[in-house]
LUMVEX-719991 format. One line per field, with one value per residue (C-alpha): residue in one letter; x, y, z. Coordinates in steps of 0.02 Angstrom, whole numbers. Each point is the difference from the previous one (the first is absolute). Layout:
BEGIN
type: [a / ...]
px: [X / ...]
py: [Y / ...]
pz: [Z / ...]
This chain:
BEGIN
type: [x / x / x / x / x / x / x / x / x / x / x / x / x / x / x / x / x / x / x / x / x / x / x / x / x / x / x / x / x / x / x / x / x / x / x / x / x / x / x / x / x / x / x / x / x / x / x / x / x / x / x / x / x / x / x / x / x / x / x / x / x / x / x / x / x / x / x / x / x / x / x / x / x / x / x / x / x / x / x / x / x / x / x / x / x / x / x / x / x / x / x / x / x / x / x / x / x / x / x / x / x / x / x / x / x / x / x / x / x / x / x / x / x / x / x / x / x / x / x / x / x / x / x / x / x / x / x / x / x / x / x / x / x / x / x / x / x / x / x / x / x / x / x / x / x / x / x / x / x / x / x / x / x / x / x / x / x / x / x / x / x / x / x / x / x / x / x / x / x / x / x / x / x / x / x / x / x / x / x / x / x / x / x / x / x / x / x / x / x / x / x / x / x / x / x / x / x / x / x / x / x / x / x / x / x / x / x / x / x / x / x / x / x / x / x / x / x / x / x / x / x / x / x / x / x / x / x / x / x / x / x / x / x / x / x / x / x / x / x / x / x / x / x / x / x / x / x / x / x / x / x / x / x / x / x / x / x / x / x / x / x / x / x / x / x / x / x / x / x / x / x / x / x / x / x / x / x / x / x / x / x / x / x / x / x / x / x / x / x / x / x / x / x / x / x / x / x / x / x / x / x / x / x / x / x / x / x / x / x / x / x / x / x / x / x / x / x / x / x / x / x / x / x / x / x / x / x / x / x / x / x / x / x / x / x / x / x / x / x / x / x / x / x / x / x / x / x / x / x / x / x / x / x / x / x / x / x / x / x / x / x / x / x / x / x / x / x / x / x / x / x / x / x / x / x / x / x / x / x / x / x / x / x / x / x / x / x / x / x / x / x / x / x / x / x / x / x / x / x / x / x / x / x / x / x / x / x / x / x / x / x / x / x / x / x / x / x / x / x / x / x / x / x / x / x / x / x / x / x / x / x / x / x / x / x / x / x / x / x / x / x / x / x / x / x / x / x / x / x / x / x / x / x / x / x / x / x / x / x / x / x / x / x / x / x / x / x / x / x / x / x / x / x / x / x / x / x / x / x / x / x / x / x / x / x / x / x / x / x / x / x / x / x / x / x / x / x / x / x / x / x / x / x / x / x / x / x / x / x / x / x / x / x / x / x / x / x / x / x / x / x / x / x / x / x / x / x / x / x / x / x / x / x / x / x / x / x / x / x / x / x / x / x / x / x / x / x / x / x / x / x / x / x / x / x / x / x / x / x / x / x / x / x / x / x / x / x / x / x / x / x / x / x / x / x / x / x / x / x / x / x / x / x / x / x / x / x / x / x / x / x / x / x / x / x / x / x / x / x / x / x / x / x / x / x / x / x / x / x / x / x / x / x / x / x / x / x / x / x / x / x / x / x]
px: [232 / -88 / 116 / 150 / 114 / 138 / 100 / 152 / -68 / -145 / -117 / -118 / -144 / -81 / -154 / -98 / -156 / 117 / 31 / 164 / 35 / 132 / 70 / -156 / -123 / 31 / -124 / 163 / 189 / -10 / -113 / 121 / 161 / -81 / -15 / 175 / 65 / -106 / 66 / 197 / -15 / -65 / -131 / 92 / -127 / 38 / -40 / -95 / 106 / 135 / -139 / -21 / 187 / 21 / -153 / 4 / 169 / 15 / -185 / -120 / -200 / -97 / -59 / 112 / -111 / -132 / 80 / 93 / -165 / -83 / 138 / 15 / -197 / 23 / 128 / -101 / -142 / 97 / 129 / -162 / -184 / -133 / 113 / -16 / 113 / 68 / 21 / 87 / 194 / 47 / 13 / -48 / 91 / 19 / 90 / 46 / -30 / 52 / 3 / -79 / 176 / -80 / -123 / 104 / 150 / 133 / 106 / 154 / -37 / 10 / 149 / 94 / -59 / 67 / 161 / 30 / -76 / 150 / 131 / -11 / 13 / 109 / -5 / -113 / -147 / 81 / 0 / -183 / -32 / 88 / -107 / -146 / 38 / 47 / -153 / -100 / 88 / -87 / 81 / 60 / -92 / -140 / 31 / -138 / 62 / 178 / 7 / -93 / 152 / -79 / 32 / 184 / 73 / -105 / 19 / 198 / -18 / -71 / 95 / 154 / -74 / -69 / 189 / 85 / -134 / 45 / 161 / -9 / -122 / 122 / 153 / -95 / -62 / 176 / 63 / -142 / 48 / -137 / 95 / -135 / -98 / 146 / 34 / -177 / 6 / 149 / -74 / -141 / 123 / 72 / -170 / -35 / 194 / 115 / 177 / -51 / 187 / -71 / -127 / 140 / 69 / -149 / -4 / 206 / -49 / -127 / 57 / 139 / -88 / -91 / 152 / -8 / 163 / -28 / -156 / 91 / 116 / -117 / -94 / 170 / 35 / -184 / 28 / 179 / -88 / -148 / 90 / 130 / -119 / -137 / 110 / 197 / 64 / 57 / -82 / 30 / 151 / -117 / -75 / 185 / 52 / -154 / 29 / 192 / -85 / -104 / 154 / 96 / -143 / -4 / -89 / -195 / -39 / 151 / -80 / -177 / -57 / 42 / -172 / -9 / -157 / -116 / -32 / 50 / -169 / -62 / 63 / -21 / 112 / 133 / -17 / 29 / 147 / 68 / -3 / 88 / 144 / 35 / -14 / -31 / 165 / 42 / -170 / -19 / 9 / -121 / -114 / 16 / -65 / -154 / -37 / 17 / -131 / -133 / -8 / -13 / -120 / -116 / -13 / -92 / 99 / -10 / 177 / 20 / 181 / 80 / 122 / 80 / 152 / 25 / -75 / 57 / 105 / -130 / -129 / -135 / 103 / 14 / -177 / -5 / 127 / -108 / -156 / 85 / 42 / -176 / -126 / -173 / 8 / -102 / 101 / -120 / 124 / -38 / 118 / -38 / 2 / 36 / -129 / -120 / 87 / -167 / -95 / -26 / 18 / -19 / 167 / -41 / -178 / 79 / 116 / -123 / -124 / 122 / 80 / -204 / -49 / 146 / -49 / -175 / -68 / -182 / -50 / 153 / -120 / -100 / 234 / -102 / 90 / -157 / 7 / 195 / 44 / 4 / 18 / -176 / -68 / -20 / 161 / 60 / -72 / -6 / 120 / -128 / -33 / 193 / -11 / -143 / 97 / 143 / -100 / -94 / 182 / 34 / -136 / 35 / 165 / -61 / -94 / 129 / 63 / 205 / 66 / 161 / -65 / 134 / 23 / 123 / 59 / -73 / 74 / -129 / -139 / -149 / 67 / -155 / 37 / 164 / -77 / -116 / 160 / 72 / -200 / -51 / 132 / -6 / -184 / 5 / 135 / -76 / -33 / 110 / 45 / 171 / -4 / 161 / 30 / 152 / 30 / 144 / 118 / 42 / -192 / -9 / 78 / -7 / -189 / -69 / -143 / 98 / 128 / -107 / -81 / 87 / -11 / 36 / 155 / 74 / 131 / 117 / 80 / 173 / 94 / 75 / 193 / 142 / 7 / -193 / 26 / 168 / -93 / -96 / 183 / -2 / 178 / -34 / -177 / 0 / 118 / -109 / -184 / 30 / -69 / -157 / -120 / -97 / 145 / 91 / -164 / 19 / 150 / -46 / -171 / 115 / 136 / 141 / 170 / 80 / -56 / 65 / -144 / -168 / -149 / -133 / -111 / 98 / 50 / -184 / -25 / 154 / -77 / -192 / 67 / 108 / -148 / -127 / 124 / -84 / 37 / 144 / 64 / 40 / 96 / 83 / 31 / 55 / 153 / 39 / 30 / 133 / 121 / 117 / -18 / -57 / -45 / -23 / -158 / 104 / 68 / -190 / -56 / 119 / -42 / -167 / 34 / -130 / 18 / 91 / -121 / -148 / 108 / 31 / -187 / -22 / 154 / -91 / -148 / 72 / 99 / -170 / -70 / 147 / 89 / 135 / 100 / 107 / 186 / 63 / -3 / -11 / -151 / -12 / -113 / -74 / 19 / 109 / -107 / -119 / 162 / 16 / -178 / -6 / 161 / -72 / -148 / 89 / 46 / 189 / 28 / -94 / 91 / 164 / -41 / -45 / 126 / 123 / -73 / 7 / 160 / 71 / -115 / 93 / 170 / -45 / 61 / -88 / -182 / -100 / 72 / -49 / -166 / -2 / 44 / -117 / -129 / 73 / -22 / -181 / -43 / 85 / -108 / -160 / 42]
py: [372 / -120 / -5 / 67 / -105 / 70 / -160 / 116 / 7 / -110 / -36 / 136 / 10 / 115 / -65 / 92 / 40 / 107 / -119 / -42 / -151 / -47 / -156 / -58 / 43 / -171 / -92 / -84 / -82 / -112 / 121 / 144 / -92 / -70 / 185 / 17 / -145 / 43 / 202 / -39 / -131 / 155 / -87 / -178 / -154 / -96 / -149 / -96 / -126 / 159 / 113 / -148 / -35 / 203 / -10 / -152 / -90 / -178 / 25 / 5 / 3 / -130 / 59 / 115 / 51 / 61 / 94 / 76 / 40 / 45 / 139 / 59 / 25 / 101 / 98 / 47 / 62 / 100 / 95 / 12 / -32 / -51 / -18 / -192 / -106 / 15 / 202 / -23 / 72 / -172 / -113 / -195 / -103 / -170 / -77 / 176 / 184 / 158 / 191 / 108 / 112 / 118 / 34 / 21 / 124 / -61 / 137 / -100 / 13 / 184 / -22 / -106 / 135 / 145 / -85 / -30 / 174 / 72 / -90 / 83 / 180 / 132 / 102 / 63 / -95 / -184 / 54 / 76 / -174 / -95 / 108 / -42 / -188 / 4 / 73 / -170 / -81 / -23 / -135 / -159 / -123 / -96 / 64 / -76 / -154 / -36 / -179 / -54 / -85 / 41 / 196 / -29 / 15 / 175 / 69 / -7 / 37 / 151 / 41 / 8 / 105 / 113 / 14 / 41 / 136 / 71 / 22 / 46 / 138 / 34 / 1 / 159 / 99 / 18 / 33 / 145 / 67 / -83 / -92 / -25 / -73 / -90 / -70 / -39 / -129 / -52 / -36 / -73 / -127 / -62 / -32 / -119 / -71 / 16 / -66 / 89 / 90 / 141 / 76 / 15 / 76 / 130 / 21 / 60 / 119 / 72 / 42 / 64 / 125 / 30 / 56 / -155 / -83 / -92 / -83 / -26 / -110 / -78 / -59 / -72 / -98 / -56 / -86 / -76 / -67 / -94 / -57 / -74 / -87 / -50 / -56 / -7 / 132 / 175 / 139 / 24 / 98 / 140 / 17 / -7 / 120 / 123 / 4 / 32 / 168 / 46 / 2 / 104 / 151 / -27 / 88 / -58 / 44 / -144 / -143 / 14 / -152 / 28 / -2 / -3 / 59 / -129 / -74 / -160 / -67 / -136 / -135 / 145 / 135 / -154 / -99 / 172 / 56 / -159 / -3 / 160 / -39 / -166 / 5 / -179 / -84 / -179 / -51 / 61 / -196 / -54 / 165 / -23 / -183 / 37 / 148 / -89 / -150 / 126 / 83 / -139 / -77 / 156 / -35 / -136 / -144 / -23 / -39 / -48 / 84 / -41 / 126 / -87 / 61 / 34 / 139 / 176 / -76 / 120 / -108 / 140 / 139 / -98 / 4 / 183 / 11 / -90 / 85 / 149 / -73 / -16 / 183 / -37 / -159 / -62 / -92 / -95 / -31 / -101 / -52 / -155 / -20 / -158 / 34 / -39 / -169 / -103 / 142 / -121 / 114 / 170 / 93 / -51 / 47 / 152 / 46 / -28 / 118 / 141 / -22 / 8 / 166 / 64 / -41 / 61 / -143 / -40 / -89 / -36 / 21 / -171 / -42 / -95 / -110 / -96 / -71 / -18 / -67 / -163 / 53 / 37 / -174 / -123 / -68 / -112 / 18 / -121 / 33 / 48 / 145 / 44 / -35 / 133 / 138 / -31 / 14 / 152 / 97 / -69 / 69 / 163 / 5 / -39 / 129 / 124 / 166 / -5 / -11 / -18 / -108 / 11 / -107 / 54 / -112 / -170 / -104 / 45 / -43 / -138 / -179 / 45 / 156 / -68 / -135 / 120 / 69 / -122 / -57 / 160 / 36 / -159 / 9 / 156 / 8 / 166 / 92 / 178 / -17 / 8 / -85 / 25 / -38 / 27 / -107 / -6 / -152 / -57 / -16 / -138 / -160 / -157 / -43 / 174 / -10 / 126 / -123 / -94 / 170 / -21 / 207 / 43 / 92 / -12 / 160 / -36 / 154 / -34 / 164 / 120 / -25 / 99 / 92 / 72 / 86 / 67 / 113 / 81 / 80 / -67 / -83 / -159 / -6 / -165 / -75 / 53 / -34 / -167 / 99 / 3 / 131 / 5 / 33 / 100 / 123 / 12 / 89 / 82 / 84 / 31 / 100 / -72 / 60 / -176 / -149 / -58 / 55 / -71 / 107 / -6 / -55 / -129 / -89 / -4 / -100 / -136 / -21 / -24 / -117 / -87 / 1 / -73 / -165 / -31 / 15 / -140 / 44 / 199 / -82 / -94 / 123 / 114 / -130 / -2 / 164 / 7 / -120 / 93 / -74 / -175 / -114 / -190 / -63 / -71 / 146 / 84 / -135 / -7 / 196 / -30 / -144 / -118 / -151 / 14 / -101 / 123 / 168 / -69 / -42 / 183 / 75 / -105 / 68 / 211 / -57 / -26 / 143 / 90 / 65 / -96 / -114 / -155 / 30 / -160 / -93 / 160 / 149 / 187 / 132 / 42 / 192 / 64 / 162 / -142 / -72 / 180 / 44 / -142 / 40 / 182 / -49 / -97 / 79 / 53 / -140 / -123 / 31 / 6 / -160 / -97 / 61 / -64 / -182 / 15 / 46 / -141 / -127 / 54 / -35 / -161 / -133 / -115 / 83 / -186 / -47 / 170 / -34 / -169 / 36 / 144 / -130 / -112 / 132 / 32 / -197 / -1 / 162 / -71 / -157]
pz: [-56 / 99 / 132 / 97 / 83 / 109 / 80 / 54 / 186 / 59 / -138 / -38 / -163 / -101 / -49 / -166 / 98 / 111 / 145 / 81 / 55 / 173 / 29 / 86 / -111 / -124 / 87 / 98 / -30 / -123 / -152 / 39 / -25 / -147 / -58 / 60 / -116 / -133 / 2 / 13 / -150 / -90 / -133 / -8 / 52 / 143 / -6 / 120 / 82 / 9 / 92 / 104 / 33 / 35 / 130 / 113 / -55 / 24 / 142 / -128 / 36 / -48 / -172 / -89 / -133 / 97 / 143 / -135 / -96 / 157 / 34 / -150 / -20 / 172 / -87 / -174 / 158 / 95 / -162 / -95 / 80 / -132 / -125 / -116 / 3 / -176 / 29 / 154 / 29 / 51 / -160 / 6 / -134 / -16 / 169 / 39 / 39 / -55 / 45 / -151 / -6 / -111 / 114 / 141 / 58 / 125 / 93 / -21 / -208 / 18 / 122 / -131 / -136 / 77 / 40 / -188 / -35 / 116 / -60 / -170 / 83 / 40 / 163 / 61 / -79 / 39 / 180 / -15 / -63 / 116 / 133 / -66 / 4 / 182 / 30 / -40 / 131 / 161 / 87 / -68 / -136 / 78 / 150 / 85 / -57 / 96 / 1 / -167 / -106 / -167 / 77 / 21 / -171 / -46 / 148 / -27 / -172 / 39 / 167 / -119 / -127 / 137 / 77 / -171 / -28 / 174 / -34 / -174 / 50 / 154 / -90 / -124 / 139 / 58 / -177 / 2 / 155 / 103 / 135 / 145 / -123 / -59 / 160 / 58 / -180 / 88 / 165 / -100 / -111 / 171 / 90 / -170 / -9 / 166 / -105 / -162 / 0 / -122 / 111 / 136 / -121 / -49 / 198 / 11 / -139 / 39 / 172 / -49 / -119 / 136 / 121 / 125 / -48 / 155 / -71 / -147 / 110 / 103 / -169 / -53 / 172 / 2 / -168 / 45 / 158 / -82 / -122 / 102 / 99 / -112 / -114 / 35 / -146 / 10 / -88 / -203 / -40 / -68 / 182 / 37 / -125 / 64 / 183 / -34 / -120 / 142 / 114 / -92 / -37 / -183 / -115 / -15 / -154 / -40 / 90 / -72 / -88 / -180 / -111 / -181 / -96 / 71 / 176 / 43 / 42 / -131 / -147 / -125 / 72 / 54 / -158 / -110 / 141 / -33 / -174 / 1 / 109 / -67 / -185 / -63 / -54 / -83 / -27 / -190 / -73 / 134 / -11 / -225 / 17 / 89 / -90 / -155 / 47 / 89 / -154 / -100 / 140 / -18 / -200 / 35 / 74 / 194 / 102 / 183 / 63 / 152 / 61 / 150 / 122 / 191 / 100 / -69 / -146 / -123 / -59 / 34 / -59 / -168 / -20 / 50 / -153 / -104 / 22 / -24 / -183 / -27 / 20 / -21 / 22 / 150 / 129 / 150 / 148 / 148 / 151 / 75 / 196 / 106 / 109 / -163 / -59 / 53 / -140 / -128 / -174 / 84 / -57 / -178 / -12 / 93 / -131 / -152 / 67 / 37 / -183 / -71 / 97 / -75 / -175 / 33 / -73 / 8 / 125 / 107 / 159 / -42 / 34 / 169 / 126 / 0 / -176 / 30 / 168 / 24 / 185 / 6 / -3 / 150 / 57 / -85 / -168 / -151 / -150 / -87 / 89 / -12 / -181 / -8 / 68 / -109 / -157 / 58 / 47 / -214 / -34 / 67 / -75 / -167 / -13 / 94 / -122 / 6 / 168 / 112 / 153 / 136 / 162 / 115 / 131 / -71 / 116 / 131 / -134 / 40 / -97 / -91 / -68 / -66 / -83 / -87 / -78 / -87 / -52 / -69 / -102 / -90 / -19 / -67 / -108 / -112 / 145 / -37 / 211 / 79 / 176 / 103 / 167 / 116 / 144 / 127 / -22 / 176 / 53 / -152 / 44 / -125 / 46 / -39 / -119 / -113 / -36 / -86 / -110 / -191 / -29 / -181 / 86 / 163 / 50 / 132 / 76 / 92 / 83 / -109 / -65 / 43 / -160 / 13 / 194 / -64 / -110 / 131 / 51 / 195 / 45 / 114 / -48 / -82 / 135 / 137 / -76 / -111 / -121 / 91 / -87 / 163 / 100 / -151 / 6 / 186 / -26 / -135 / 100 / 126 / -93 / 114 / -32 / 29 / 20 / 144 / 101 / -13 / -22 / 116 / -133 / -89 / 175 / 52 / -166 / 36 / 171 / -38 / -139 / 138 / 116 / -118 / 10 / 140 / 202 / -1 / -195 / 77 / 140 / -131 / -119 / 146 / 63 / -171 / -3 / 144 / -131 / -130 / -135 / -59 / 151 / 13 / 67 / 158 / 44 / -20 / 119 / 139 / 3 / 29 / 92 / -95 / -89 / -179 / -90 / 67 / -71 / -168 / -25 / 51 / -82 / -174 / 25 / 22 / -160 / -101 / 64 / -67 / 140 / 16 / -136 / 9 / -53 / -21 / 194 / 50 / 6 / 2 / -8 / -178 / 35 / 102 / 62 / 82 / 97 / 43 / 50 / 112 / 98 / 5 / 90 / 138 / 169 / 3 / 145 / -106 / -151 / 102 / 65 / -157 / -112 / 119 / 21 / -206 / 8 / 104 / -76 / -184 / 61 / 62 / -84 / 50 / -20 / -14 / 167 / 79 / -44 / 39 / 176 / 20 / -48 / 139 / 125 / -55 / 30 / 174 / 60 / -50 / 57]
């Protein structure tokens, strides 16, 4: 290796003649946050203008190019002194540069590594895993650079992975018997996340083990406390359900966190825990048509497929179905990110060159961004240029052995990349490749490039029907879940005995769903919840005390996103464990006091006058 990054912490370099390199050793700011980009895009180019943006923003220096040049040149002298240009660590391509990732090891790579590596293992080598992981950590990401916005999304990325390994590896110390460990992971997972509810509840475990019941409640009222105040809900019922165990001396060996063969650490171990406790159900049309055209696909006739549906309706476990229908195959899978939507053609050159290494076909390293990426050129490049790309990604494919190419959440794809789609499989029709790619239907409104895609077969996945969860031999579980599978495998992980109480699990999924409406859709969707039953968009209003026409533009908008639905004039909630989550998470005197407005707004009978003079009342106070 020519180098060795470690970004957890402030940034610190191992350099192959044996130096090491500190944050000030990079000949200044600027070349050692262009090391800093260049590491956490992990071998992707970034482009020019983007380095620029990153750097200076909107107060750019006078000449781009050559500052840029100019630090990157101090860069190449101080990671490797004496060494040419064209050997260098640091790649120039056209418009861009690049970090040779072959060439270089990142500590969050191993990080990421040894989190997978865990989640595939029993006790005691997961935890010896997890331990090891933990080790790598010496403070947060890029530390030493707190206020740098391109920082922000890693650094939480990687905050959150550090927490769930904390309390995974927490969670199997006190299975082993280990509880001050146990509760200094604890102590740790609260330092990174002060309202994460399952560390508090690490902490009331582990003291108890310990013999300090009376830390055990302290833990609990800390949690109530910040919670309350931070954000206006009570603990989960599990805390609940916990402190209540602690109270009355039960058994410990009875409130340990149950643990099947594998820690709960990574996709893998979740994806395969998953898969176990929710077989796949109602899906065998939808999984027999796809299989059918991939295999004719990989004969020599390239499709495009479109497998489409809201978040958690199955679209990824269908292609985990799918590949399973297909050993020895070779399956390239990419996700696409939002944060890489202005990545012109990066999740399909992505996806092409993880389907060739696992063909081991010749020369799938010459697979280069530079030949491919239209991204690399000036801003602003000709059509030509564009054209160029496209026919060197058809030329690639052309050539490719048979291959699955897989693209999960599409919707967050570059415009580019999903007009490659459509392009490539019409120019190359005898291409034995399979492209499928998943996206989420309520990010895609009308104007989405993939509405205008013609895919040689689009799958549209709606929520399971009554007869399909009545098989799995759980009474209510269709009423409650909507027939869900996201929700129905909530359930299912948790082995409830009824339904009627959410899991912790499957209510922190309504909620996030909930939340990613947005900060005014969640105080929406949580008034909503306080009606029974359907509710007219008056009624919603004068609760909130905003105008009517302003709700139903909302109340529209959580209907294509798929929480809610219209019934007739009036709307309801699509599943009724999200209704449920969200009255969960309010305060007992909020909850008391908005059910009761809903309540008396219901039996109004005049519910368009109500609002009318609540809008009254609004005009005279800001008059």
């Amino acid at each position: 290796m020519s180098l060795v990054a470690k970004l957890f912490g402030p940034l610190e370099v191992g350099c192959a003649d044996g130096r090491h390199l500190g944050p000030r050793d990079f000949g200044g700011v600027k070349p050692k946050q262009v090391l800093e980009i260049l590491l956490t895009e992990r071998g992707r180019p970034v482009s020019k203008d983007r380095m620029a943006d990153l750097l200076w923003g909107e107060s750019l220096p006078r000449n781009v190019s050559a500052t840029l040049e100019t630090y990157v040149s101090v860069l190449r002298n101080r990671l490797e002194p004496g060494t040419r240009k064209d050997q260098s660590i640091v790649v120039t391509e056209p418009g861009a540069y690049r970090l040779d990732a072959d060439r270089a090891e990142v500590d969050l790579d191993k990080f990421d590594e040894l989190l997978a590596r865990a989640a595939t293992l029993g006790m005691p080598g997961g935890r010896a895993t997890l331990e090891e992981a933990l080790r790598l950590v010496r403070g947060e990401v890029l530390a030493d650079e707190p206020y740098a916005e391109w920082a922000f999304a890693i650094r939480d990325r990687y905050r959150d992975r550090f927490l769930q390994a904390l309390l995974d590896a927490g969670e199997a110390a006190l299975c082993q018997g280990d509880t001050t460990v146990a509760l200094a992971r604890a102590d740790g997972a609260l330092a990174t996340d002060v309202l994460c509810e399952r560390a508090y509840r690490l902490s009331m475990l582990a003291s108890y083990a310990l013999g300090r019941q009376e830390d055990a409640l302290r833990a609990f009222e800390r949690c109530r406390k910040i919670l309350l105040d931070e954000l206006g809900v009570d603990p989960l019922e599990d805390t609940e359900r916990l402190l209540a165990a602690i109270e009355r001396h039960d058994d410990l060996a009875s409130l340990l966190p149950k643990r099947t063969g594998t820690l709960a650490g990574g996709r893998a171990g979740a994806a395969a825990a998953a898969r176990t406790a929710s077989p796949m159900i109602g899906r065998a049309a939808q999984l027999d048509q796809v299989h059918e055209l991939v295999a004719a696909s990989l004969g020599g006739s390239a499709s495009l497929t479109l497998i489409e549906g809201e978040t958690g309706i199955g679209k990824t476990r269908l292609v985990e179905e799918l590949v399973a229908r297909l050993p020895g195959t070779p399956v390239g899978t990419v996700r696409c990110y939002e944060l890489e939507r202005e990545l012109p053609y990066v999740p399909i050159v992505g996806v092409l060159r993880a389907a060739l290494e696992l063909t081991g076909a010749e020369g799938h390293d010459a697979l280069d961004l530079s030949a491919l990426a239209a991204e690399l050129a000036p801003a602003g490049a000709d059509q030509g240029v564009r054209i160029q790309a496209l026919e060197a990604l058809a030329s690639v494919l052309e050539r490719c052995p048979a291959a699955v190419l897989v693209l999960d959440d599409l919707h967050w794809a570059d415009m580019h990349t999903i007009a490659a789609l459509g392009y490539l499989v019409r120019r190359c029709r005898q291409a034995p490749v399979a492209i499928i790619g998943a996206f989420r239907l309520e990010e895609v409104g009308l104007e989405h490039p993939l509405r205008r895609l013609e895919p040689t077969a689009h799958v549209h996945l709606e929520a399971l029907g009554a007869d399909d969860v009545a098989a799995l031999g759980v009474p209510g579980l269709f009423d409650r879940t909507g027939g869900h599978p996201l929700f129905i495998a909530r359930f299912l992980e948790a082995r409830a005995d009824t339904v009627e109480t959410l899991p912790e699990n499957l209510q922190a999924s309504a909620l996030e769903r909930c939340r990613a409406a947005g900060e005014y859709g969640f105080t929406v969707l949580s008034s909503a919840a306080s009606f029974v039953g359907p509710f007219e968009v008056e009624a919603l209003a004068a609760l909130l005390d905003e105008e009517p026409i302003a709700v139903s533009e909302e109340v529209d908008r959580l209907c294509h996103r798929r929480i809610l639905a219209a019934a007739g004039d009036s709307y309801g909630f699509r599943y009724d464990v999200v209704r449920s989550a969200l009255l969960d998470s309010l305060s007992p005197a909020r909850r008391k006091l908005l059910t009761g407005r809903a309540a008396a707004l219901q039996s109004e009978t005049d519910v368009i006058e109500l609002s009318n003079h609540a809008a009254r009342r609004r005009r005279r106070a800001h008059a």
